[in-house]
KEGU-782468 format. One record per residue (C-alpha): residue number from 1; chain; x, y, z. Coordinates in Angstrom, 3 decimals. Layout:
residues N
R num chaine       c1       c2       c3
R NUM      A        X        Y        Z
...
***
This chain:
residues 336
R num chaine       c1       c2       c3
R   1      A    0.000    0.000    0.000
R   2      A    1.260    3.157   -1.148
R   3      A    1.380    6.386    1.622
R   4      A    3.363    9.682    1.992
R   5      A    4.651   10.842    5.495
R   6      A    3.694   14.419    4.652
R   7      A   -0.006   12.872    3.417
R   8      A   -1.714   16.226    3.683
R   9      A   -0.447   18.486    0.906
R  10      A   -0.932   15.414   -1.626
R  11      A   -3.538   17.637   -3.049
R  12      A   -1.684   20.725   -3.443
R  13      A    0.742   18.740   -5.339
R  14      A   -1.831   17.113   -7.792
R  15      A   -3.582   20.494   -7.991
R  16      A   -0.099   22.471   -9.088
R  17      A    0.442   19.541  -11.319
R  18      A   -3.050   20.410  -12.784
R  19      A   -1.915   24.228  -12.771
R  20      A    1.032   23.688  -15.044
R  21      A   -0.934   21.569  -17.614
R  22      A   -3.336   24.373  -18.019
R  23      A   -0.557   26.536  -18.426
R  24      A    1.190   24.588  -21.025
R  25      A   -1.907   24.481  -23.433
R  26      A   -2.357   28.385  -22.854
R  27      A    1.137   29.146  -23.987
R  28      A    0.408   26.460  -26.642
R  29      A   -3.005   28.401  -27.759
R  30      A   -1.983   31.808  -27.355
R  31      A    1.700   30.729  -29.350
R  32      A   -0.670   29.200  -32.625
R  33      A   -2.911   32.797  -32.334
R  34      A    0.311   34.619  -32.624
R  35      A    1.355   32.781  -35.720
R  36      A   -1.904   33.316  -37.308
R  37      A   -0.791   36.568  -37.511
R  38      A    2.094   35.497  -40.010
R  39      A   -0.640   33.616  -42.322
R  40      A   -2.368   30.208  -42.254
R  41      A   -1.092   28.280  -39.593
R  42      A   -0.904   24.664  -41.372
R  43      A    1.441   25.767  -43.831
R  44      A    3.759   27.411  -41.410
R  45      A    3.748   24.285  -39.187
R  46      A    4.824   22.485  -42.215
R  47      A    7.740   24.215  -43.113
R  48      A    9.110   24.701  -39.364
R  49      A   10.044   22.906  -36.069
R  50      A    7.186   23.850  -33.911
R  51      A    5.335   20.824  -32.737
R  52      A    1.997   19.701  -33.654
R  53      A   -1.222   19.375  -31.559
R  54      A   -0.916   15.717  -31.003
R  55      A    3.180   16.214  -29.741
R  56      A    2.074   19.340  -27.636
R  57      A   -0.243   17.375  -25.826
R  58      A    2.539   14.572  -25.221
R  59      A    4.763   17.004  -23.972
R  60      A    2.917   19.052  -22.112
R  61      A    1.116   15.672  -19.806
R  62      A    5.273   14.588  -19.463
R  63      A    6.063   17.371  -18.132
R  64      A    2.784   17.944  -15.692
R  65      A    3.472   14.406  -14.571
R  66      A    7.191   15.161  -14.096
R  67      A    6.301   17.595  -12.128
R  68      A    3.809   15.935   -9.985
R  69      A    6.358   12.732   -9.313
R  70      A    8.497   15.263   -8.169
R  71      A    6.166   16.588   -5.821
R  72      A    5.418   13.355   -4.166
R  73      A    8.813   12.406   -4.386
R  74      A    9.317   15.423   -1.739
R  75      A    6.327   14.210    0.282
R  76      A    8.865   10.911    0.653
R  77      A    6.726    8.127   -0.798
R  78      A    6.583    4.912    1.486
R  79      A    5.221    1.198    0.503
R  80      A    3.996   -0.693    3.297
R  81      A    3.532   -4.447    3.379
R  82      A    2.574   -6.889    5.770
R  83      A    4.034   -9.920    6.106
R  84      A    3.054  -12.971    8.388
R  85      A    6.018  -14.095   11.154
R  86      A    5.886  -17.035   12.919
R  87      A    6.696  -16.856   16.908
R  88      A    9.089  -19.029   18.248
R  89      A    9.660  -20.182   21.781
R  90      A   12.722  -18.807   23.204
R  91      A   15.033  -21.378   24.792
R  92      A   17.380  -21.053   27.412
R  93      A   21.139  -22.278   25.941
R  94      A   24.276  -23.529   27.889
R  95      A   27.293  -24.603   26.030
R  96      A   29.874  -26.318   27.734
R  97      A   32.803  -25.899   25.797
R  98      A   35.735  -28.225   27.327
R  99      A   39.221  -26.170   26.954
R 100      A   41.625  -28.999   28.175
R 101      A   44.734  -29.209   26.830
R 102      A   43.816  -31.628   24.303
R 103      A   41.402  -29.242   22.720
R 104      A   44.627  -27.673   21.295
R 105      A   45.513  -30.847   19.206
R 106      A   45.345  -29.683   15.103
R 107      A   43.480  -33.086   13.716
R 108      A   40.785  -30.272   13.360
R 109      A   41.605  -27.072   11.795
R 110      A   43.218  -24.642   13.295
R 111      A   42.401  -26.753   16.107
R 112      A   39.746  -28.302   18.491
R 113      A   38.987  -25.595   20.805
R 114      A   39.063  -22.607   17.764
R 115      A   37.079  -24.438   15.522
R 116      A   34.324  -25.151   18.299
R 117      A   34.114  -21.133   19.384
R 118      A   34.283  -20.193   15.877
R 119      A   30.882  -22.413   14.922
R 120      A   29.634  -21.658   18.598
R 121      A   30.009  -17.667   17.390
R 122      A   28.496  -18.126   14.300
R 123      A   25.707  -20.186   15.731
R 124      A   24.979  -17.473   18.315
R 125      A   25.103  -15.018   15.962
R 126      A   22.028  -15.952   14.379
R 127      A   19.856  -16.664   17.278
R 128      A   16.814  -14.320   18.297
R 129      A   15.076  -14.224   21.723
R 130      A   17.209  -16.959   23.505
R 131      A   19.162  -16.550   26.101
R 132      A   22.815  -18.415   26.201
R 133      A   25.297  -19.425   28.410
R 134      A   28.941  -19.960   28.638
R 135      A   30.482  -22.841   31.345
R 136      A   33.842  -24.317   30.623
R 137      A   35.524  -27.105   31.980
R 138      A   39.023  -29.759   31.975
R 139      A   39.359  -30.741   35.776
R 140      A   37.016  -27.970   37.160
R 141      A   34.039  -26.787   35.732
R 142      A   33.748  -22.840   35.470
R 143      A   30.642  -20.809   34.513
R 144      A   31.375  -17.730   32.965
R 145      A   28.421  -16.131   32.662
R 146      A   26.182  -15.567   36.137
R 147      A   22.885  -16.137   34.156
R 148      A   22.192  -16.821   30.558
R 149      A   21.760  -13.762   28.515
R 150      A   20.078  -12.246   25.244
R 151      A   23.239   -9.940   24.760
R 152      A   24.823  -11.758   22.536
R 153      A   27.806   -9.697   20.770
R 154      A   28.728   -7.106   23.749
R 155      A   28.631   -9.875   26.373
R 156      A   28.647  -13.707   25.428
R 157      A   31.099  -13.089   22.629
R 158      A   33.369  -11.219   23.710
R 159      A   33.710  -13.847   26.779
R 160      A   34.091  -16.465   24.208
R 161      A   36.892  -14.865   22.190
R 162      A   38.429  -14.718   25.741
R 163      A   38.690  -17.956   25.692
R 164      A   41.938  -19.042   24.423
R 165      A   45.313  -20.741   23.678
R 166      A   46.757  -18.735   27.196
R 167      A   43.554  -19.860   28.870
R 168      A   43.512  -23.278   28.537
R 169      A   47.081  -23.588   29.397
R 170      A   46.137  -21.656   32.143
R 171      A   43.441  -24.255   34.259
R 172      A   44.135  -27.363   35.281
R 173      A   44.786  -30.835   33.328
R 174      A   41.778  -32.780   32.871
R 175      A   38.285  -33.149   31.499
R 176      A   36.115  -33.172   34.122
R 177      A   32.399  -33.767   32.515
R 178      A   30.561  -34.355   35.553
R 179      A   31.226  -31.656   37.043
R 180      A   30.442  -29.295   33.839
R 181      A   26.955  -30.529   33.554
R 182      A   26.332  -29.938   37.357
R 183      A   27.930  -26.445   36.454
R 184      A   25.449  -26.383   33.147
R 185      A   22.464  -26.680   35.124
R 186      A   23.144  -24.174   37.758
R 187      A   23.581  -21.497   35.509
R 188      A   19.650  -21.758   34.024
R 189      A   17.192  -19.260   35.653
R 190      A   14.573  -20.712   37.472
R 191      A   11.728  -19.480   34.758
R 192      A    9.664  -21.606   32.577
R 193      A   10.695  -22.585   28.999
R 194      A   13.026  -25.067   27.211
R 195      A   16.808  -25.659   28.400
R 196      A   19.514  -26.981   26.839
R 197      A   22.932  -27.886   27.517
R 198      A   24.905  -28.480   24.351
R 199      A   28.654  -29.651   25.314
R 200      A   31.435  -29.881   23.327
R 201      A   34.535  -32.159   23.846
R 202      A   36.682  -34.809   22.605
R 203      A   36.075  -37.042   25.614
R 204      A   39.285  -37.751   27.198
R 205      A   37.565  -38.251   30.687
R 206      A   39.737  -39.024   33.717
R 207      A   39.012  -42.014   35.583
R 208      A   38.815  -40.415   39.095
R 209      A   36.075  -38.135   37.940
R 210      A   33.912  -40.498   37.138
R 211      A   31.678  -40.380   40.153
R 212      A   30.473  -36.736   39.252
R 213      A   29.184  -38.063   36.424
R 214      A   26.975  -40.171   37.845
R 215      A   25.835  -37.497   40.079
R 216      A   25.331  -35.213   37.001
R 217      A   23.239  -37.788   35.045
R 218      A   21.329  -38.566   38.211
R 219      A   20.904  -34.810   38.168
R 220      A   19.427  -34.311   34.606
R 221      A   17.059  -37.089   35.037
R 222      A   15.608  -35.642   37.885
R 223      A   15.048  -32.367   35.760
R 224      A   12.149  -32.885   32.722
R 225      A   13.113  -30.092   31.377
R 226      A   16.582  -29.700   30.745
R 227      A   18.131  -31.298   27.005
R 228      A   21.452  -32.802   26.586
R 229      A   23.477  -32.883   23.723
R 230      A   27.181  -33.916   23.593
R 231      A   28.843  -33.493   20.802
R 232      A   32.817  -34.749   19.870
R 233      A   35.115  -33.602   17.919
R 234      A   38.536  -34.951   16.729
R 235      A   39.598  -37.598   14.652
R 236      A   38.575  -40.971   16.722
R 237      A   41.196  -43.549   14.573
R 238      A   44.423  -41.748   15.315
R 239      A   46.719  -40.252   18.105
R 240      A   47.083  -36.497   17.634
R 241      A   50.411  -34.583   19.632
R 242      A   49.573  -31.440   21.560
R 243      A   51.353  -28.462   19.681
R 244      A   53.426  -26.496   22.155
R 245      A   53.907  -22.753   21.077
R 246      A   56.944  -19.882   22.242
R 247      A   55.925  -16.489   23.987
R 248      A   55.599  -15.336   19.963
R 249      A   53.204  -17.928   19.227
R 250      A   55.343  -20.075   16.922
R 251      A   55.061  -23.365   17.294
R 252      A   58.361  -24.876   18.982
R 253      A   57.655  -29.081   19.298
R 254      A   54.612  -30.507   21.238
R 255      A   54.038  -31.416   24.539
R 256      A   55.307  -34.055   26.385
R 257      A   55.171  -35.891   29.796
R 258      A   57.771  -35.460   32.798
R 259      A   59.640  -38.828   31.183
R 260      A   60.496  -36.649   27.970
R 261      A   57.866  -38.499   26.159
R 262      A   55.254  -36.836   23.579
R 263      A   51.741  -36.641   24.489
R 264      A   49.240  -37.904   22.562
R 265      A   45.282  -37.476   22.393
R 266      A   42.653  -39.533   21.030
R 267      A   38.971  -38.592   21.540
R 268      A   36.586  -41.250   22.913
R 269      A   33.758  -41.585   21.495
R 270      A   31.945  -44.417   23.285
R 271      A   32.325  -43.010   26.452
R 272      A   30.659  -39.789   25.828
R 273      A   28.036  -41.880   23.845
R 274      A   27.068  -43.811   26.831
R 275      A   26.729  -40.753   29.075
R 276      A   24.471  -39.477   26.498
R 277      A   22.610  -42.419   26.739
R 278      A   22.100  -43.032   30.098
R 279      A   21.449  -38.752   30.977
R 280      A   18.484  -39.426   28.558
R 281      A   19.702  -36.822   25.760
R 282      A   22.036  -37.568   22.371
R 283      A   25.295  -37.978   20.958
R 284      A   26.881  -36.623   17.768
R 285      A   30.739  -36.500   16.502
R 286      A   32.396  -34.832   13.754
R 287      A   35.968  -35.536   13.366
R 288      A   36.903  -32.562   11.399
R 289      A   35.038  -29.877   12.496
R 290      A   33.442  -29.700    9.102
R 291      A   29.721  -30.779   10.506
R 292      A   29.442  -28.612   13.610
R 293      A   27.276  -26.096   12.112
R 294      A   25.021  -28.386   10.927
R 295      A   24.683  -30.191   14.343
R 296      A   24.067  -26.681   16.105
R 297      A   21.655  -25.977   13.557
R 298      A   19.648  -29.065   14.115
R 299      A   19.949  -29.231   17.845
R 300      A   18.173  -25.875   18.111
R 301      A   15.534  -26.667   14.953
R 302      A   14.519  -29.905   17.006
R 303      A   13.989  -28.046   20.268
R 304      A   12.067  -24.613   18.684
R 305      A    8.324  -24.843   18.887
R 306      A    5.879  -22.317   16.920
R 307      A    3.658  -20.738   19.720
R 308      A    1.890  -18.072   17.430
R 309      A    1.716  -15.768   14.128
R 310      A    2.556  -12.527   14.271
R 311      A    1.921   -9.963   11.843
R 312      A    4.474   -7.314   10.838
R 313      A    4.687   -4.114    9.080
R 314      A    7.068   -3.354    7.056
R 315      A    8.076   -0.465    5.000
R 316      A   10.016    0.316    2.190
R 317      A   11.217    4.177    1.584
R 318      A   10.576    4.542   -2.677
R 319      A   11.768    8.020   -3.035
R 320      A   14.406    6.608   -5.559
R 321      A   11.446    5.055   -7.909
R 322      A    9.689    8.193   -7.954
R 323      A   12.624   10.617   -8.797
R 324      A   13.859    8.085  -11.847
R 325      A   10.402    7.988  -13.145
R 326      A   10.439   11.858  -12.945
R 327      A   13.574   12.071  -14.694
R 328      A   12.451    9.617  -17.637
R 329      A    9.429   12.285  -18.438
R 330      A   11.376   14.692  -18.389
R 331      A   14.411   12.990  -20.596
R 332      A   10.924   12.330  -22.930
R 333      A    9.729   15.964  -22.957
R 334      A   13.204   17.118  -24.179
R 335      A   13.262   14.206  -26.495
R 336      A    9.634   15.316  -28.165
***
C-alpha cells in the first residue's frame, strides 16, 4: 500500500500539477494565435520545427506528470507491506565448551577448541530471543556467565573470544564432565521454557572423575526439562600430539610428559556416547570440524516450537522510484 509521510499536501501537489498543464496548453493556444498573424497556420507548421497538436499534448502531460512525481517524491513516498512471522519459543542455551589441553591438538583445523568457538560464534550469531550461556571445563568446571543472557555480541562473545590458547594452558589438566553438567544446570534461571545444555569435547575423561558423572546424570534425570546434547570432535582412529607454542606464538615441538615423552590425544567416542545415553539426551561427533554447524543448527531446529503468528509491518522508503520515473518524463519531454 502506497502512503506519503507528509499525506496532507498530496492535493496541493496534484492540484499544481493540474496548474502547469493548463498553463502549457495556454502558452500552446496563445503561441498558434500569434502565428496566425504570419498567415495560415498549417502551412507554417509544415515548413518549421514547432510541434503539432498531437506532440504538444505529449509534452505538455510529461512534463505535468514530471512535475507531480516530483512533488510526491518530496512528500517521501513509502510502501507498506505486511508480512506474516511465525513466533518461536525462546530457549534457554548452555554450552559447555571443554578447553583442556587436548582441545589444542590440530586433527581439526586450526584446532579443536578454535574451531568449536568459531561455529559456537556463528551459531549465536544468528539466534533471536534466547538466552545463552557460557560454562567451561578440563578438571574444574567454570561458569562464565552468572545467568544466561540475550546480549549476545557485547557480552557472550566477547567472553568467548576470551577464551583461548593462554587460557587453557592456564586451568588445570583434565576433562572433568561431571562436574560441567552440574555447572550447566546451575547457571539456568529458574523461569519456565526449554533448556539446553549443548557440550562440546573430545572425551578424554579421567578415571577419578567419574563419580560426578553419575551425580550429574542422576541430576538431569531428575530435571524434565533440561536437554542434553554432547557433541565430539577430533579424529577418533588416530593419536594427535599437543602443539606447544613460544611467547611469539610459533610453534616450537609438542608437549610431552615429565619422562620426555610426547603426548598424545585420542577422543573417545563411546564413552561420551554412553553418558548421552544413560542422561536421557544424544550424541553426535564430527571428526573434522566440518559438521558442527550443521549439528548446532539441528539441535536448536529440534527443540524450537511455533507458539503463534505474528503480523508485521514493514516499510520500504521509494523516493528513488519516484525521482527516476520523474527524470524519464522529463528525458521524454526534451526528447519530443
Amino acid at each position: 500500500m502506497l502512503s506519503f509521510i507528509h499525506e496532507k499536501y498530496t492535493p496541493l501537489v496534484f492540484s499544481l500539477s493540474c496548474l502547469i498543464l493548463v498553463f502549457y496548453f495556454i502558452l500552446y493556444w496563445r503561441k498558434g494565435a500569434w502565428l496566425k498573424t504570419f498567415g495560415q497556420k498549417t502551412y507554417i507548421q509544415k515548413f518549421s520545427k514547432i510541434p503539432s497538436l498531437y506532440r504538444n499534448l505529449i509534452k505538455g502531460t510529461s512534463m505535468s506528470a514530471a512535475c507531480c512525481i516530483l512533488g510526491l517524491t518530496l512528500l517521501q513516498p513509502k510502501w507498506q507491506t505486511t508480512e506474516e512471522q511465525y513466533e518461536k519459543e525462546g530457549l534457554e542455551i548452555v554450552f559447555v565448551l571443554d578447553v583442556s589441553m587436548s582441545m589444542l591438538a590440530e586433527d581439526v583445523k586450526p584446532n579443536r577448541l578454535e574451531c568449536a568457538k568459531m561455529e559456537i560464534a556463528n551459531l549465536v550469531r544468528g539466534l533471536e530471543d534466547d538466552r545463552v550461556g557460557l560454562v567451561v571445563f578440563a578438571a574444574r568446571a567454570f561458569s562464565l556467565l552468572p545467568y544466561p543472557t540475550k546480549d549476545y555480541e557485547m557480552v557472550f562473545l566477547r567472553i568467548l573470544n576470551m577464551v583461548n590458547e593462554h587460557y587453557v594452558r592456564f586451568v588445570p589438566y583434565g576433562t572433568n564432565i561431571g562436574n560441567a553438567l552440574i555447572a550447566a544446570m546451575e547457571t539456568f534461571s529458574n523461569e519456565a521454557g526449554k533448556k539446553i545444555i549443548i557440550l562440546l569435547t573430545d572425551g578424554e575423561e579421567q578415571l577419578l572423575r567419574r563419580s560426578q558423572v553419575v551425580e550429574a546424570i542422576r541430576l538431569l534425570l531428575e530435571k524434565n526439562d533440561i536437554s542434553t546434547y554432547i557433541i565430539g570432535i577430533g579424529d577418533p582412529n588416530n593419536s594427535t600430539p599437543i602443539p606447544k607454542r613460544d611467547k611469539l606464538g610459533n610453534k616450537s615441538g609438542y608437549e610431552r610428559t615429565e619422562d620426555g615423552e610426547i603426548i598424545y590425544t585420542k577422543p573417545d567416542p563411546k564413552l561420551l556416547r554412553e553418558i548421552a545415553e544413560m542422561a536421557g539426551g544424544s550424541y553426535q561427533h564430527d571428526a573434522t570440524g566440518a559438521e558442527l554447524q550443521n549439528i548446532f543448527k539441528q539441535v536448536i531446529e529440534t527443540n524450537k516450537d511455533i507458539i503463534g503468528v505474528k503480523k508485521k509491518n514493514i516499510i520500504y522508503d521509494i523516493s528513488q522510484y519516484f525521482l527516476g520515473c520523474a527524470l524519464i518524463l522529463l528525458a521524454f519531454y526534451f526528447v519530443l
